[in-house]
C-alpha positions in Angstrom: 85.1 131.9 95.4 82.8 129.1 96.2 85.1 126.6 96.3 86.9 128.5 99.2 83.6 129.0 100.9 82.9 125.4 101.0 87.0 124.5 101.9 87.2 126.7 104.8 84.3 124.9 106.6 85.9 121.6 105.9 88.8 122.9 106.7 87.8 123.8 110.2 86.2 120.4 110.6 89.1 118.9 109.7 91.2 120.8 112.4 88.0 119.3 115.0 88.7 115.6 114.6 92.4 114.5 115.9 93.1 111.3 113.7 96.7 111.3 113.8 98.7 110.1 116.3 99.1 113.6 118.9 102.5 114.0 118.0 101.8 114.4 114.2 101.2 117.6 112.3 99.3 116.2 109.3 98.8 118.1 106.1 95.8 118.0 104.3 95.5 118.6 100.3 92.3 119.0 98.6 92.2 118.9 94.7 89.1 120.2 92.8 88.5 118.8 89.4 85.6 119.3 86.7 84.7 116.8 85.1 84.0 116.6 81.1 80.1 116.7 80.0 78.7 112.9 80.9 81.9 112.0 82.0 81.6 112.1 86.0 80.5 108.4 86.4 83.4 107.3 84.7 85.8 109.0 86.0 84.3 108.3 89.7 85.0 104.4 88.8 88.3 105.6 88.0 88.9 107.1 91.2 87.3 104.3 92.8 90.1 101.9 90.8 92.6 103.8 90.7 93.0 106.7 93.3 91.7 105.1 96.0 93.7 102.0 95.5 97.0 104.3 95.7 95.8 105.9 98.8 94.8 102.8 100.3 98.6 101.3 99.9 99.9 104.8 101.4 97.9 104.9 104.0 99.1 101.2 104.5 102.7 102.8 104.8 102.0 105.0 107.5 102.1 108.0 104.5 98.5 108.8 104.3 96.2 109.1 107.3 92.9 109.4 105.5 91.3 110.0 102.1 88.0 111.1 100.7 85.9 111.6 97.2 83.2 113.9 97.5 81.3 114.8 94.6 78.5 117.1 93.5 76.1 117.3 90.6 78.3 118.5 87.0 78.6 122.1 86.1 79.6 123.7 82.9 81.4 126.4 84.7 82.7 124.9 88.1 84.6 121.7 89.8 82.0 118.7 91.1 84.4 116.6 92.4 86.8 117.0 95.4 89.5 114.7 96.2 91.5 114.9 99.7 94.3 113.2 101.0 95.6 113.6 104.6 99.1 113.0 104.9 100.4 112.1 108.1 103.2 115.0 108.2 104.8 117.6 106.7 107.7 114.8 105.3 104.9 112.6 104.2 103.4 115.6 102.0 107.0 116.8 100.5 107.7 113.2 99.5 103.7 112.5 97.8 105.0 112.6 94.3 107.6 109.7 95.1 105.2 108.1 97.2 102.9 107.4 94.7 105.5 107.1 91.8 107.1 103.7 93.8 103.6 102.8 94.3 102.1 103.2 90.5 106.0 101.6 89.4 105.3 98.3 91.4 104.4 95.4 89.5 101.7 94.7 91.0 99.9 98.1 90.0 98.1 97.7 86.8 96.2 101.4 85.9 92.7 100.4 85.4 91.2 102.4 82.2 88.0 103.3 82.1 86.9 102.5 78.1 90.4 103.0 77.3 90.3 106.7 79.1 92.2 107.6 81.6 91.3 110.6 84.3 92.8 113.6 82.1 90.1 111.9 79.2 87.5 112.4 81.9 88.3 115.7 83.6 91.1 118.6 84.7 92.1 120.5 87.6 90.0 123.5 89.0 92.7 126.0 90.1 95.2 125.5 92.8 95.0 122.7 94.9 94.1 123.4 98.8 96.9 123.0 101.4 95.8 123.2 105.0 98.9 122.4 107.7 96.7 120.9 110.7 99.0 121.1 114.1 98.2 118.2 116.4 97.0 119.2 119.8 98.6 118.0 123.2 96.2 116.3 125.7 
């Protein structure tokens, strides 16, 4: 229940800021993960190697229009970090799994462990992932 409190106010800011071109519906997916006890530095780095990276080369193709890592202090019982990725339209958002499996098939993508871990070593999905469908408006 938190976790929706705190989506639906990003979720409105989202909707605020128009960073797609105006004739783009963009769709934006926000994952929550927990991280394992004294894990959440390393997996960050991960992210920071890994995740990041991908988005970056997406959002190089025209597939991703932003991304973001927001993180909060470790809990026991809930998720503390949030990953979001914009997609640039509806296309971009049915195609992400192929998206990112030409991209982490290239050779020049090399997964970057973290001590030999990788992010499900590190932590695990927090429930459903969030799918907002943000309509561009017309000037």
């Amino acid at each position: 229940m938190r976790a929706v409190l705190l989506v639906l106010p990003l979720a409105l800011l989202a909707g605020c800021r128009s960073v797609a071109p105006a004739s783009t519906d963009t769709v934006l997916a926000i994952d929550f993960l927990q991280t394992l006890p004294g894990e959440q530095a390393d997996y960050l780095r991960f992210v920071d190697l890994n995740w990041r990276t991908a988005r970056a080369v997406a959002q190089a193709e025209g597939a991703v229009v932003r991304y973001e890592v927001l993180a909060r202090e470790p809990s026991e019982d809930e998720w503390d970090v949030m990953l979001i990725t914009e997609y640039a339209s509806e296309a971009a958002y049915a195609e992400r799994e192929a998206i990112f499996a030409r991209i982490f098939e290239s050779p020049r993508w090399t997964l970057q462990l973290i001590d030999g871990k990788n992010s499900r070593d590190m932590a695990s999905f927090v429930g459903e992932p969030v799918v907002v469908r943000r309509q561009s408006q017309s000037p």
